[in-house]
PyMOL Python script that loads the backbone (N, CA, C, O; Angstrom):
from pymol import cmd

cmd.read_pdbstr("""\
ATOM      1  N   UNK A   1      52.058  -5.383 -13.912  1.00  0.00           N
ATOM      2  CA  UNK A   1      51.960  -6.747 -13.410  1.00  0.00           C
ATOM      3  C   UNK A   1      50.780  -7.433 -14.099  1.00  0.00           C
ATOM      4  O   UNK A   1      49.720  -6.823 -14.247  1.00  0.00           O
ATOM      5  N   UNK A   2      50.968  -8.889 -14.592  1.00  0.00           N
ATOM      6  CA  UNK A   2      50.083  -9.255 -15.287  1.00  0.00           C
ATOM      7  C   UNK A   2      48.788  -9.750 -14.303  1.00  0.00           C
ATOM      8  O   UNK A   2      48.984 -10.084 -13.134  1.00  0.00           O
ATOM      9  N   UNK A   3      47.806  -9.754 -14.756  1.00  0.00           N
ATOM     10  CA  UNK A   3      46.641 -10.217 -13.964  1.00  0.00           C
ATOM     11  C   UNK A   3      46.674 -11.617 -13.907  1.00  0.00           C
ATOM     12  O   UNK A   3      47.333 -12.226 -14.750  1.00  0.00           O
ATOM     13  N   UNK A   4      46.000 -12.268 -12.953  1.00  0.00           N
ATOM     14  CA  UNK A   4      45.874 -13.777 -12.920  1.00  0.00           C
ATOM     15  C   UNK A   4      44.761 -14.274 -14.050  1.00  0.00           C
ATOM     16  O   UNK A   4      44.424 -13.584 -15.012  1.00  0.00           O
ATOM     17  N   UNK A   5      44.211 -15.718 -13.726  1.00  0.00           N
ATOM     18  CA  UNK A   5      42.502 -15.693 -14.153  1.00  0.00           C
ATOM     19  C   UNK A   5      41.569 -15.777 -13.366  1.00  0.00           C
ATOM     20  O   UNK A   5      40.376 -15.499 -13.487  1.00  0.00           O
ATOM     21  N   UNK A   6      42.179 -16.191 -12.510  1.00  0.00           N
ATOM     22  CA  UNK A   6      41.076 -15.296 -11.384  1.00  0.00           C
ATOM     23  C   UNK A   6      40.754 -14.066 -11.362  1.00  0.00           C
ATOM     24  O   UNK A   6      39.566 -13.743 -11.376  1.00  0.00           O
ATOM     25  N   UNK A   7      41.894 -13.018 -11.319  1.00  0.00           N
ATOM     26  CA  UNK A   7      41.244 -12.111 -11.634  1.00  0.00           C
ATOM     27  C   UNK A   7      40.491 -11.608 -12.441  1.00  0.00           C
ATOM     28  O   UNK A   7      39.435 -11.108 -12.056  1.00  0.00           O
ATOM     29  N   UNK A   8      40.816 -11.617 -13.635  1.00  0.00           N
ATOM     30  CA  UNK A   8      40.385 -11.896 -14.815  1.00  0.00           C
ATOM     31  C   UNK A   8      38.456 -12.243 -14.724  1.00  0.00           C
ATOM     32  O   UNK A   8      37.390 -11.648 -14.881  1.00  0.00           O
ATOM     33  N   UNK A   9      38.873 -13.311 -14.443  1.00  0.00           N
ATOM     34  CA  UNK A   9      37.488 -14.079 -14.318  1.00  0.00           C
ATOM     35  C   UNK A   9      36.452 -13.070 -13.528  1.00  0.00           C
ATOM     36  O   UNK A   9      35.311 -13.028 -13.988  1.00  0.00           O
ATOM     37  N   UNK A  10      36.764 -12.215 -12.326  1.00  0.00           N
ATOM     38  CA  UNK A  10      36.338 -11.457 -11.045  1.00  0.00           C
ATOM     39  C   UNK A  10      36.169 -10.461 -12.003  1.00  0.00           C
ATOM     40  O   UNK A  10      35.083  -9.923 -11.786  1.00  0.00           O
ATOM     41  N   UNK A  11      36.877  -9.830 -13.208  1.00  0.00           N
ATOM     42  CA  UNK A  11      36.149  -8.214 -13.916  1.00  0.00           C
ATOM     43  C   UNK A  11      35.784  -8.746 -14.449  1.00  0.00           C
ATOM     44  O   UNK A  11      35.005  -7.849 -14.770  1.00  0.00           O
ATOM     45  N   UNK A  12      35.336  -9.902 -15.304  1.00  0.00           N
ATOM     46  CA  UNK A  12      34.167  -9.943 -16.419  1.00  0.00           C
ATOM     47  C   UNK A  12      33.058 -10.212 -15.999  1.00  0.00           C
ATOM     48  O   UNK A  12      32.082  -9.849 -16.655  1.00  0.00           O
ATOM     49  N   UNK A  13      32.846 -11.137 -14.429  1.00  0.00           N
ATOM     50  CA  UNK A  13      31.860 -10.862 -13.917  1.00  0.00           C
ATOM     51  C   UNK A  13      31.405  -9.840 -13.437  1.00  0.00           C
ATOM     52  O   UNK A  13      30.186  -9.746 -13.297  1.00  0.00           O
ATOM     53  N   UNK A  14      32.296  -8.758 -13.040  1.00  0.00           N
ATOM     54  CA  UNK A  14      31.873  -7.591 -12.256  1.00  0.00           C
ATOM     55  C   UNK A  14      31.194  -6.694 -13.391  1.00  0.00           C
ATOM     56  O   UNK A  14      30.367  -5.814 -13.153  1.00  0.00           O
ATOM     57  N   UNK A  15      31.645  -7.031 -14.609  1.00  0.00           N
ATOM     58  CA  UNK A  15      31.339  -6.317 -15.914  1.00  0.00           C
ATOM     59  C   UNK A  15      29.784  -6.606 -16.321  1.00  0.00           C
ATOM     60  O   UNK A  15      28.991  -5.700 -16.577  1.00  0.00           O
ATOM     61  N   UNK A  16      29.490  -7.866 -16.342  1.00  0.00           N
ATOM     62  CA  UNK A  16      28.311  -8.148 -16.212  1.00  0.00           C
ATOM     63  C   UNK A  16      26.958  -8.474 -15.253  1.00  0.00           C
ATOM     64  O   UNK A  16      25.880  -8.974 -15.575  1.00  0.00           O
ATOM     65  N   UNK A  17      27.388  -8.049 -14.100  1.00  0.00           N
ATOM     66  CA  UNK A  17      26.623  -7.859 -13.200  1.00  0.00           C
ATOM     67  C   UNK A  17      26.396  -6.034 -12.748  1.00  0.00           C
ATOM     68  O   UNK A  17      25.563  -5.512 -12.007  1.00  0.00           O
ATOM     69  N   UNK A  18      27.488  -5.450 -13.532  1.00  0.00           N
ATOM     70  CA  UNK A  18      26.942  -3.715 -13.887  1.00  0.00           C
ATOM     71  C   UNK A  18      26.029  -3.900 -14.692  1.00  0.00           C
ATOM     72  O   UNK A  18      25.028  -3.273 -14.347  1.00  0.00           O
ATOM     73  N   UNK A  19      25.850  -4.650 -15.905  1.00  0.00           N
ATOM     74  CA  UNK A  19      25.176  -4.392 -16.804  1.00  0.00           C
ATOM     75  C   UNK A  19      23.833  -4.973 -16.475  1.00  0.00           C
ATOM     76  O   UNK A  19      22.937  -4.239 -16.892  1.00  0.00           O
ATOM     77  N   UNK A  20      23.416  -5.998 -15.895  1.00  0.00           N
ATOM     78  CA  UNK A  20      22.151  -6.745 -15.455  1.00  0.00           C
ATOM     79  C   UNK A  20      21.606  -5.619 -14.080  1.00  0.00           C
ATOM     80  O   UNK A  20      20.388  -5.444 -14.043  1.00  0.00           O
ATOM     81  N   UNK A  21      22.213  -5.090 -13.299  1.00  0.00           N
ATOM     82  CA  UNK A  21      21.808  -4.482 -12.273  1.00  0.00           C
ATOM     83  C   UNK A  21      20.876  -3.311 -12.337  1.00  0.00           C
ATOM     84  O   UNK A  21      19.889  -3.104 -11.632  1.00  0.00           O
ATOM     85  N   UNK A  22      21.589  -2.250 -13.752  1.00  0.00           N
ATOM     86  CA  UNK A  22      20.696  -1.680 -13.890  1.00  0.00           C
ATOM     87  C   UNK A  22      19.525  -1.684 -14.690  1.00  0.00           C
ATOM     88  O   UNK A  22      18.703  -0.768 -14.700  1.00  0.00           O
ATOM     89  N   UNK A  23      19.445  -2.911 -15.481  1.00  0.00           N
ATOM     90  CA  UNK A  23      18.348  -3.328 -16.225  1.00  0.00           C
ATOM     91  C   UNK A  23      17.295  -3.617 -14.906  1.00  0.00           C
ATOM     92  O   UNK A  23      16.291  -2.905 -14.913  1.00  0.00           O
ATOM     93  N   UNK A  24      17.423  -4.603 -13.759  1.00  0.00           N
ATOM     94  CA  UNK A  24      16.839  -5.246 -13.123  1.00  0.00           C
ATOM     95  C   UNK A  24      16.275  -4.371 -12.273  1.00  0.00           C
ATOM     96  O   UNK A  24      15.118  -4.601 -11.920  1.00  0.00           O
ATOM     97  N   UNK A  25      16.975  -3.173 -11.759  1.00  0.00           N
ATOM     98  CA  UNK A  25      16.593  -1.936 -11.240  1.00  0.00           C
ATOM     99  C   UNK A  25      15.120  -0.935 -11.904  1.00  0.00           C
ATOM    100  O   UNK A  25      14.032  -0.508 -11.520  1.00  0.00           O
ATOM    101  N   UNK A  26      16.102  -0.953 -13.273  1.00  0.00           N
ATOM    102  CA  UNK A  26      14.609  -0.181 -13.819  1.00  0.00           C
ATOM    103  C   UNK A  26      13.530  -0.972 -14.094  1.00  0.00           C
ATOM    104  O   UNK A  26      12.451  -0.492 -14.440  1.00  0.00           O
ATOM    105  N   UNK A  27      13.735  -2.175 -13.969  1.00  0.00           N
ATOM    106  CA  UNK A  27      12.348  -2.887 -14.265  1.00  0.00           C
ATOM    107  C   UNK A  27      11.435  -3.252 -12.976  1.00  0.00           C
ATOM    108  O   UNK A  27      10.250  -3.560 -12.849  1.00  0.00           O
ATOM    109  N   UNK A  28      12.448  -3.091 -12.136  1.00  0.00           N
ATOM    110  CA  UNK A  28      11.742  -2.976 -10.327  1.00  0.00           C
ATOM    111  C   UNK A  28      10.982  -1.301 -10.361  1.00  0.00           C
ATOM    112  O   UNK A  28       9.896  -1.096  -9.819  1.00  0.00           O
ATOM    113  N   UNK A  29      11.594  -0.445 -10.929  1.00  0.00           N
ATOM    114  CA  UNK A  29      11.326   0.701 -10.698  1.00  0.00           C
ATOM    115  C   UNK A  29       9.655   0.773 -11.384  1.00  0.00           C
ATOM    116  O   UNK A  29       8.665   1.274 -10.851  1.00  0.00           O
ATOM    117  N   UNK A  30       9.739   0.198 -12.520  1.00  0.00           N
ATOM    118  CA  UNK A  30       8.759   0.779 -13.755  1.00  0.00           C
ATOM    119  C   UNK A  30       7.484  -0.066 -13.281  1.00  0.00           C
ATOM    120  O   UNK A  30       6.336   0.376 -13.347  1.00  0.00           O
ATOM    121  N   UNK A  31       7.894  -1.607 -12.691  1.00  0.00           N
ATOM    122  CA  UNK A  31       6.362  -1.899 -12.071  1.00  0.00           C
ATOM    123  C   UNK A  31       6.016  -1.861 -10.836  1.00  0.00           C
ATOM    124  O   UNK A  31       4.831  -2.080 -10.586  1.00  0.00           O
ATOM    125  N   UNK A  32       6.748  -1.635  -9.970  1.00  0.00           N
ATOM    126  CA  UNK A  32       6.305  -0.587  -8.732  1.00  0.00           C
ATOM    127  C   UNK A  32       5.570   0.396  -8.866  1.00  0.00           C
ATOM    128  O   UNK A  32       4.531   0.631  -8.249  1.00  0.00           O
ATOM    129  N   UNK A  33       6.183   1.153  -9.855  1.00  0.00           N
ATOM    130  CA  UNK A  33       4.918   2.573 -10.033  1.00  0.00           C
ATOM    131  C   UNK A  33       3.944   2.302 -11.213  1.00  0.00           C
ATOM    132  O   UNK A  33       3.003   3.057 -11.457  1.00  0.00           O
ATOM    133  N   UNK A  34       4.223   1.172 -11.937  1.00  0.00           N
ATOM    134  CA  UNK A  34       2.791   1.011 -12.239  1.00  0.00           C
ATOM    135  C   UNK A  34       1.554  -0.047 -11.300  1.00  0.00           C
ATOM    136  O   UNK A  34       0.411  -0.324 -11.667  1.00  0.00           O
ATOM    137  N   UNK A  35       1.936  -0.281 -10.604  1.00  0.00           N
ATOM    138  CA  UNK A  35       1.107  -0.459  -9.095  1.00  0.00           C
ATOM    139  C   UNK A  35       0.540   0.221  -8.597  1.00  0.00           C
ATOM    140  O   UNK A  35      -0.663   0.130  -8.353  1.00  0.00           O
ATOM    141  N   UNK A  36       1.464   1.312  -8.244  1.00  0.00           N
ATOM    142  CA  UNK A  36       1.145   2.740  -7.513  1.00  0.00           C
ATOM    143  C   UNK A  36       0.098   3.387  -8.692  1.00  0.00           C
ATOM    144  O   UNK A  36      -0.744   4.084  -8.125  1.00  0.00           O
ATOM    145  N   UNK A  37      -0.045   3.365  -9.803  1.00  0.00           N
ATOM    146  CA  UNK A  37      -0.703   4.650 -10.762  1.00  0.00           C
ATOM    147  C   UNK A  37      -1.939   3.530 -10.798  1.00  0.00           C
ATOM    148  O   UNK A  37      -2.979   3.990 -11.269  1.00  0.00           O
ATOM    149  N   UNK A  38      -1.990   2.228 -10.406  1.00  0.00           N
ATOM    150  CA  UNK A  38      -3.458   1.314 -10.551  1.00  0.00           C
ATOM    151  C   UNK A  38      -3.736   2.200  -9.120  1.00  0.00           C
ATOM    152  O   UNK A  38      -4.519   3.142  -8.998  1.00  0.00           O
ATOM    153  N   UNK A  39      -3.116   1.783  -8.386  1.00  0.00           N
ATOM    154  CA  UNK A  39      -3.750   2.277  -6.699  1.00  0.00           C
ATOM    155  C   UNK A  39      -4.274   4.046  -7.000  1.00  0.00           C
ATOM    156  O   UNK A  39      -5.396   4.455  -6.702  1.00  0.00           O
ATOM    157  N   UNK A  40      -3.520   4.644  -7.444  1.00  0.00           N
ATOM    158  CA  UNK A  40      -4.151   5.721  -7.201  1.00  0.00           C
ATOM    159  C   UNK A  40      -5.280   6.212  -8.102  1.00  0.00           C
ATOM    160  O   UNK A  40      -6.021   7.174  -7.897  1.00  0.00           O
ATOM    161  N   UNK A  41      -5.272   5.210  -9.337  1.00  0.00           N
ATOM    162  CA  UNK A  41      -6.520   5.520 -10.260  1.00  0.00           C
ATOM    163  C   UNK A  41      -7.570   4.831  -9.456  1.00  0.00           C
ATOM    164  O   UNK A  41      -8.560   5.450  -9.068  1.00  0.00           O
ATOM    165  N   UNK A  42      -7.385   3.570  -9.195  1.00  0.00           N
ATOM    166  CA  UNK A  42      -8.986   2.821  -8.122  1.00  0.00           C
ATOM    167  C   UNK A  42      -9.088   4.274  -7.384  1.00  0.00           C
ATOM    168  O   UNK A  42     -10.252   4.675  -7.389  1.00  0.00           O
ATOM    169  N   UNK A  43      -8.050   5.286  -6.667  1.00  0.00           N
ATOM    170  CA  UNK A  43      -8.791   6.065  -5.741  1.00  0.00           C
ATOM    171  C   UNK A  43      -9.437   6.870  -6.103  1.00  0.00           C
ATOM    172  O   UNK A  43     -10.423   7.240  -5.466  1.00  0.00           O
ATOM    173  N   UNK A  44      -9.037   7.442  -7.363  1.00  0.00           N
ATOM    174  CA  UNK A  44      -9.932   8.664  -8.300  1.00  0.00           C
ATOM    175  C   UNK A  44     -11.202   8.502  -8.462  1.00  0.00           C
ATOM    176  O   UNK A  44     -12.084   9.360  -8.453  1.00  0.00           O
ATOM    177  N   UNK A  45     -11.318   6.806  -8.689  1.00  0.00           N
ATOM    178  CA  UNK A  45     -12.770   6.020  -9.336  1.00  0.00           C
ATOM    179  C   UNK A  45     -13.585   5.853  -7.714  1.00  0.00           C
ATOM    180  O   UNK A  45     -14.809   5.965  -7.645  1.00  0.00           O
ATOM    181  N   UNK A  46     -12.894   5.630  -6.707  1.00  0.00           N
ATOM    182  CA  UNK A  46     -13.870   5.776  -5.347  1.00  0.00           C
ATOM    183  C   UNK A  46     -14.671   6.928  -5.020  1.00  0.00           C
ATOM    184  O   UNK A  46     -15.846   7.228  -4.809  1.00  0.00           O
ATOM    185  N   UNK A  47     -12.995   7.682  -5.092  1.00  0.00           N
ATOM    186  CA  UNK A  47     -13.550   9.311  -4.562  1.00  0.00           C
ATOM    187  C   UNK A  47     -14.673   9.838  -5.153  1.00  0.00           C
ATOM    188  O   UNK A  47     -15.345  10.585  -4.442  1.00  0.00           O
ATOM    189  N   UNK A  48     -15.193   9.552  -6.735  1.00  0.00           N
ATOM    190  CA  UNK A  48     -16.414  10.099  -7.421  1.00  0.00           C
ATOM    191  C   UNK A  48     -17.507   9.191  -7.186  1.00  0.00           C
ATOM    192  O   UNK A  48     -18.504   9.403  -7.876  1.00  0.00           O
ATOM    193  N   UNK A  49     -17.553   8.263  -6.404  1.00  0.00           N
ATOM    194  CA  UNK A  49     -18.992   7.196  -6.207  1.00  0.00           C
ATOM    195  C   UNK A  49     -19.640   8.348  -5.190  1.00  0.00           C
ATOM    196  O   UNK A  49     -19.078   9.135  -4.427  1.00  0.00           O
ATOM    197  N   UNK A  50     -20.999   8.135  -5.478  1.00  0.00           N
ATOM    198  CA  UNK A  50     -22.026   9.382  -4.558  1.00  0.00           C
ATOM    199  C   UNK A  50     -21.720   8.503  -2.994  1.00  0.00           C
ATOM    200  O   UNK A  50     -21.163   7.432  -2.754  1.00  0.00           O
ATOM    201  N   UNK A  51     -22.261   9.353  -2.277  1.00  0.00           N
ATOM    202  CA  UNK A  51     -22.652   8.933  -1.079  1.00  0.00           C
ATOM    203  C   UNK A  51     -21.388   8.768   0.082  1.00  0.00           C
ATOM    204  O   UNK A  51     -21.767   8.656   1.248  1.00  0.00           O
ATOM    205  N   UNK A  52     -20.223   8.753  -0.123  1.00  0.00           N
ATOM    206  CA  UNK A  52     -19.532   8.644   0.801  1.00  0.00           C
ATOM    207  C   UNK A  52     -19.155   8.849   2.186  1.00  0.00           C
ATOM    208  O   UNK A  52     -19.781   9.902   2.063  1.00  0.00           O
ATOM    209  N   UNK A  53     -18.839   8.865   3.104  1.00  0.00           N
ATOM    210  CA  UNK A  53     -19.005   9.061   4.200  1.00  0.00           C
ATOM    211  C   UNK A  53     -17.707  10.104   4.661  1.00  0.00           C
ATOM    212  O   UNK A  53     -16.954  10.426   3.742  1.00  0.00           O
ATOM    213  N   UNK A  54     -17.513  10.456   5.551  1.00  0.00           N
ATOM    214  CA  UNK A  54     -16.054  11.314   5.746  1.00  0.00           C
ATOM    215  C   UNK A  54     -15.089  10.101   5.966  1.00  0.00           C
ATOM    216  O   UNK A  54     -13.975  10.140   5.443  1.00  0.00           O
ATOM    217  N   UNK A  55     -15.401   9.226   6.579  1.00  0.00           N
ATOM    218  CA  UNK A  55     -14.490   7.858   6.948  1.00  0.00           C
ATOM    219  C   UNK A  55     -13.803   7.131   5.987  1.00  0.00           C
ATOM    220  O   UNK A  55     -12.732   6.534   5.878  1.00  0.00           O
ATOM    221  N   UNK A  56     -14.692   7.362   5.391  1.00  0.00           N
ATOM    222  CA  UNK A  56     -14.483   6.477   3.498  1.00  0.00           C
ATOM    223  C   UNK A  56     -13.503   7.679   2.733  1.00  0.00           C
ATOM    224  O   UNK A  56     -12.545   7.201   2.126  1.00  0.00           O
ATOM    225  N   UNK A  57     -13.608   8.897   2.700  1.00  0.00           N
ATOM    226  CA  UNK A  57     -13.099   9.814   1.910  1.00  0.00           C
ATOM    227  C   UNK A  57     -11.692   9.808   2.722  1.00  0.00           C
ATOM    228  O   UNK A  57     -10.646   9.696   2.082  1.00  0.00           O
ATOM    229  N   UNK A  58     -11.678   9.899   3.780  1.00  0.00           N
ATOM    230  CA  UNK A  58     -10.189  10.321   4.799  1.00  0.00           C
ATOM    231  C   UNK A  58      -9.192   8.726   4.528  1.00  0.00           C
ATOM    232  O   UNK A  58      -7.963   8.674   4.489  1.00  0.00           O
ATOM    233  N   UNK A  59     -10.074   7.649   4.384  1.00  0.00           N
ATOM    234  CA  UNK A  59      -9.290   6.142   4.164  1.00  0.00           C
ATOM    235  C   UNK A  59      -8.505   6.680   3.026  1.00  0.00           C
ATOM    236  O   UNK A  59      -7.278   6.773   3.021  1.00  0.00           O
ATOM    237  N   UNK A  60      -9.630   7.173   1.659  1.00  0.00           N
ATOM    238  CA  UNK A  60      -8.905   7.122   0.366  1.00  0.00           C
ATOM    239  C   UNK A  60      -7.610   8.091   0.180  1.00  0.00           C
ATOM    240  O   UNK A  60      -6.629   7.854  -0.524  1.00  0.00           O
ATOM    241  N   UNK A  61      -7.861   9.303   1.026  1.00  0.00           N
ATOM    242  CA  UNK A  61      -6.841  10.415   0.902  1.00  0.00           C
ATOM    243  C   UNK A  61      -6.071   9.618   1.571  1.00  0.00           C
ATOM    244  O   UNK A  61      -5.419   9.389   0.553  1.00  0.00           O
ATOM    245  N   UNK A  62      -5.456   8.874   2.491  1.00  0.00           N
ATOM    246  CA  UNK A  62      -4.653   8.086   3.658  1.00  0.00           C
ATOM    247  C   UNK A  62      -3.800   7.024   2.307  1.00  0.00           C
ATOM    248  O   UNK A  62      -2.597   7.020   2.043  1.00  0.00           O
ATOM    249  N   UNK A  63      -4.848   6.248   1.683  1.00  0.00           N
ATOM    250  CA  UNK A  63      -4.163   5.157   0.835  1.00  0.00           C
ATOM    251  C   UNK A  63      -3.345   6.046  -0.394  1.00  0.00           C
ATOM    252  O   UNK A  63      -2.274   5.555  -0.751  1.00  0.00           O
ATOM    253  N   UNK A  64      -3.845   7.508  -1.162  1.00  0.00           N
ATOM    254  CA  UNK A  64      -3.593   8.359  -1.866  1.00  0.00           C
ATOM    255  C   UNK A  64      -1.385   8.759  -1.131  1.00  0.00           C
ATOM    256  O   UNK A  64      -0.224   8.569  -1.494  1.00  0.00           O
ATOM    257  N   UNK A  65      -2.097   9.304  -0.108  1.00  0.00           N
ATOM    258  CA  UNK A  65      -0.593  10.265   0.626  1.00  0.00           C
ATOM    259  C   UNK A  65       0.481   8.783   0.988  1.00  0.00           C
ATOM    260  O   UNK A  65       1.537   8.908   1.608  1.00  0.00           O
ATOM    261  N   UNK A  66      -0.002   7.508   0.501  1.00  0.00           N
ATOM    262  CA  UNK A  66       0.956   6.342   1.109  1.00  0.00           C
ATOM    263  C   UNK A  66       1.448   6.100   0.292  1.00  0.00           C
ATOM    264  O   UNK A  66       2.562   5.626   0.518  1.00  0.00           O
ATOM    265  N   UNK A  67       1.021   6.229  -1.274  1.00  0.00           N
ATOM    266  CA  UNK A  67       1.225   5.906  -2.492  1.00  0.00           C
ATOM    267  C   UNK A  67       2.237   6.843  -3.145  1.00  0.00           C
ATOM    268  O   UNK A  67       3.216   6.437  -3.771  1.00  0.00           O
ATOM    269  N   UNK A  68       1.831   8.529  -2.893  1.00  0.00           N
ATOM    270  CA  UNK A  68       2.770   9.061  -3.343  1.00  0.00           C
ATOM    271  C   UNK A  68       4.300   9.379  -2.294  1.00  0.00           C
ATOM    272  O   UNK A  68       5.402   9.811  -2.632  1.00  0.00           O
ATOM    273  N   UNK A  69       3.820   8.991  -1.066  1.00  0.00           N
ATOM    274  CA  UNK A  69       5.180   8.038  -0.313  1.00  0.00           C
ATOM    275  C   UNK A  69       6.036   7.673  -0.983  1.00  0.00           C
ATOM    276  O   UNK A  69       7.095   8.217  -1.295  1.00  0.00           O
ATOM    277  N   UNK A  70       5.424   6.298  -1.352  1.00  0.00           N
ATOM    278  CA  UNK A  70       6.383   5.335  -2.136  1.00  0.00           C
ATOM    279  C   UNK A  70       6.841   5.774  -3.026  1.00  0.00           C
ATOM    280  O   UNK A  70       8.013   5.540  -3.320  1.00  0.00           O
ATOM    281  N   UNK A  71       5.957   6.650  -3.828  1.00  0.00           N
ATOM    282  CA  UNK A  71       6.653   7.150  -5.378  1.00  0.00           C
ATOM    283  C   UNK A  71       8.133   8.051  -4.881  1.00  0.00           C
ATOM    284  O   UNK A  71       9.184   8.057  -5.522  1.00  0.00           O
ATOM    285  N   UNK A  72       7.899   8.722  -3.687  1.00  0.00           N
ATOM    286  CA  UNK A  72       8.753   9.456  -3.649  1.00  0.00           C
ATOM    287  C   UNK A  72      10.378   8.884  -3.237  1.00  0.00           C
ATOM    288  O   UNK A  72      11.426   9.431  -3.581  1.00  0.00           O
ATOM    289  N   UNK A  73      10.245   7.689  -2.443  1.00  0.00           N
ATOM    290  CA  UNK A  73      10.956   6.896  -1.909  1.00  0.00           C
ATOM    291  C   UNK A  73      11.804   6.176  -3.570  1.00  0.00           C
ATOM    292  O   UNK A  73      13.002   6.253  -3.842  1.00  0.00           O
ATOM    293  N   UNK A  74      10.836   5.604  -4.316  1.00  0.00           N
ATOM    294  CA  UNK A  74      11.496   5.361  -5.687  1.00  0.00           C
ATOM    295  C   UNK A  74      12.410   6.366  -6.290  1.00  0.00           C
ATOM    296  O   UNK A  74      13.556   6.155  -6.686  1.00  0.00           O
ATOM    297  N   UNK A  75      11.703   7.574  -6.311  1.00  0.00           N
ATOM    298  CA  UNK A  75      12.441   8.339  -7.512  1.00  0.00           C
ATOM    299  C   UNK A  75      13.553   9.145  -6.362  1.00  0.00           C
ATOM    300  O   UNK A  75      14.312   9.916  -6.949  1.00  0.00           O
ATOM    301  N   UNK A  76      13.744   9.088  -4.945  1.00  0.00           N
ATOM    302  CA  UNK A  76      14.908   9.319  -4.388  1.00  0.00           C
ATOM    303  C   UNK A  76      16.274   7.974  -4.639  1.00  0.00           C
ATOM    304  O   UNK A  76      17.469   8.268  -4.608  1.00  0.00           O
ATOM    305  N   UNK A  77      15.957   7.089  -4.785  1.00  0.00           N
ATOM    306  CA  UNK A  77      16.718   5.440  -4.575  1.00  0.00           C
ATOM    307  C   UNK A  77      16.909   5.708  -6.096  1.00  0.00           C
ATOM    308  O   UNK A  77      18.097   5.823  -6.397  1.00  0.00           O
ATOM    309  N   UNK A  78      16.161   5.817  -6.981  1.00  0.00           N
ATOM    310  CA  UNK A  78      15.738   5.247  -7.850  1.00  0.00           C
ATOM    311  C   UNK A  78      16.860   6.634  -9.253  1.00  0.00           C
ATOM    312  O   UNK A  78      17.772   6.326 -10.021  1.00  0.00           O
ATOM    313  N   UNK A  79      16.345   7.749  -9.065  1.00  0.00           N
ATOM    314  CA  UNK A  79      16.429   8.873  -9.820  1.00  0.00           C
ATOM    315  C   UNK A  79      17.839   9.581  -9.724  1.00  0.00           C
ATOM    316  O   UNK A  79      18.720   9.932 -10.510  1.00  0.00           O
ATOM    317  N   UNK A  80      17.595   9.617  -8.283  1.00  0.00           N
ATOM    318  CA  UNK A  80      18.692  10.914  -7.996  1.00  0.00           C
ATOM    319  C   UNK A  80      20.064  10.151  -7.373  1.00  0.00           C
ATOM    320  O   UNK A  80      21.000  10.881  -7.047  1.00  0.00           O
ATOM    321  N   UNK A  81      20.175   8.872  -7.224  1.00  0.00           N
ATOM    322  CA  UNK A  81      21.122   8.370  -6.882  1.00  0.00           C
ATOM    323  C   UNK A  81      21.535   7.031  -7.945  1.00  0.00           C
ATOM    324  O   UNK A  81      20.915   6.417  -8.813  1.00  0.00           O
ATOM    325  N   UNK A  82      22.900   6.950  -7.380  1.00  0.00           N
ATOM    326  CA  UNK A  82      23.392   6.178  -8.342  1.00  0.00           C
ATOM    327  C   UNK A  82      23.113   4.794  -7.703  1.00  0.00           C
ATOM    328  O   UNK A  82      22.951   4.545  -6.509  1.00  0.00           O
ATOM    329  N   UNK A  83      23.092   3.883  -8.841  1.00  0.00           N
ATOM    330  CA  UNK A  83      22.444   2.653  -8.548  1.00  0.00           C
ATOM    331  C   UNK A  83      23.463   1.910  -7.833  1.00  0.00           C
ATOM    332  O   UNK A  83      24.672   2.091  -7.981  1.00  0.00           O
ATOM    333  N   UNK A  84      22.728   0.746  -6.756  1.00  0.00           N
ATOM    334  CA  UNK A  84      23.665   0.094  -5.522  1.00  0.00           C
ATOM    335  C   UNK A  84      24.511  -0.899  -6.668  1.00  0.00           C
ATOM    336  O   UNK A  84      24.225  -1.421  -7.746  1.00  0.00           O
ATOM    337  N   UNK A  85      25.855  -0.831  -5.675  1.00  0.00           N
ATOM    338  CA  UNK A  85      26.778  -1.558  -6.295  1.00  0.00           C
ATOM    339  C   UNK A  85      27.561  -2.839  -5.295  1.00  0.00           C
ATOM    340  O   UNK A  85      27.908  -2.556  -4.148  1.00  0.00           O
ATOM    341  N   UNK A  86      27.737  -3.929  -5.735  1.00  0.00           N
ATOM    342  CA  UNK A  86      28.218  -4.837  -4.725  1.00  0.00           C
ATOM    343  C   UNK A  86      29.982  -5.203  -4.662  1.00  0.00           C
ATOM    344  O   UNK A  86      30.675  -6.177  -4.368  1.00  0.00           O
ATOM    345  N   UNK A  87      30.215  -3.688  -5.161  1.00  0.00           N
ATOM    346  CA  UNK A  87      31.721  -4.070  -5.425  1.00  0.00           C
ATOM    347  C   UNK A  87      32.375  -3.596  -3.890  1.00  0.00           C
ATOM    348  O   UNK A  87      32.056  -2.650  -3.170  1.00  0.00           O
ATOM    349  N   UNK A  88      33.195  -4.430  -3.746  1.00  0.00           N
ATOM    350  CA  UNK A  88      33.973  -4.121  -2.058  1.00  0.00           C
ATOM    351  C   UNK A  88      35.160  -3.712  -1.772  1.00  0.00           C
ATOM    352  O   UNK A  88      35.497  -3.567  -0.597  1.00  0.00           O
TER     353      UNK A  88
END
""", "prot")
cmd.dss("prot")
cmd.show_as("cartoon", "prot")
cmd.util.cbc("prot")
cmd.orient("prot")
């Protein structure tokens, strides 16, 4: 059966909104965690200032374990699954 142009019209968009999705994905992915690798280098550069307090050290490990959270949350969404699709 021949296709309409509507239909028609409905796979070439669907064709190109595969192709933009996962560009737009990895580029969500790549500066998210370069966010995360600023956040956790400021913590490296805290953790070695003299004098700290236990309050100050337990904040940084707290902002540290939130960060690699997120990383982990990315590379589950991000890695091991296949990217979201809006086809119905």
């Amino acid at each position: 059966m021949p296709s309409t142009p509507e239909q028609e019209g409905r796979e070439v968009s669907d064709r190109a909104e595969e192709k933009v999705l996962p560009e737009a994905w990895m580029t969500l992915r790549h500066d998210v965690r370069n966010l995360l690798n600023a956040i956790k280098l400021t913590c490296a550069v805290l953790h070695r200032r003299p004098g700290q307090d236990e309050f100050s050290k337990g904040s940084l490990r707290e902002i540290e374990q939130a960060s690699d959270g997120i990383n982990v949350l990315i590379s589950r969404y991000t890695d091991d699954h296949p990217l979201p699709s809006n086809k119905h």
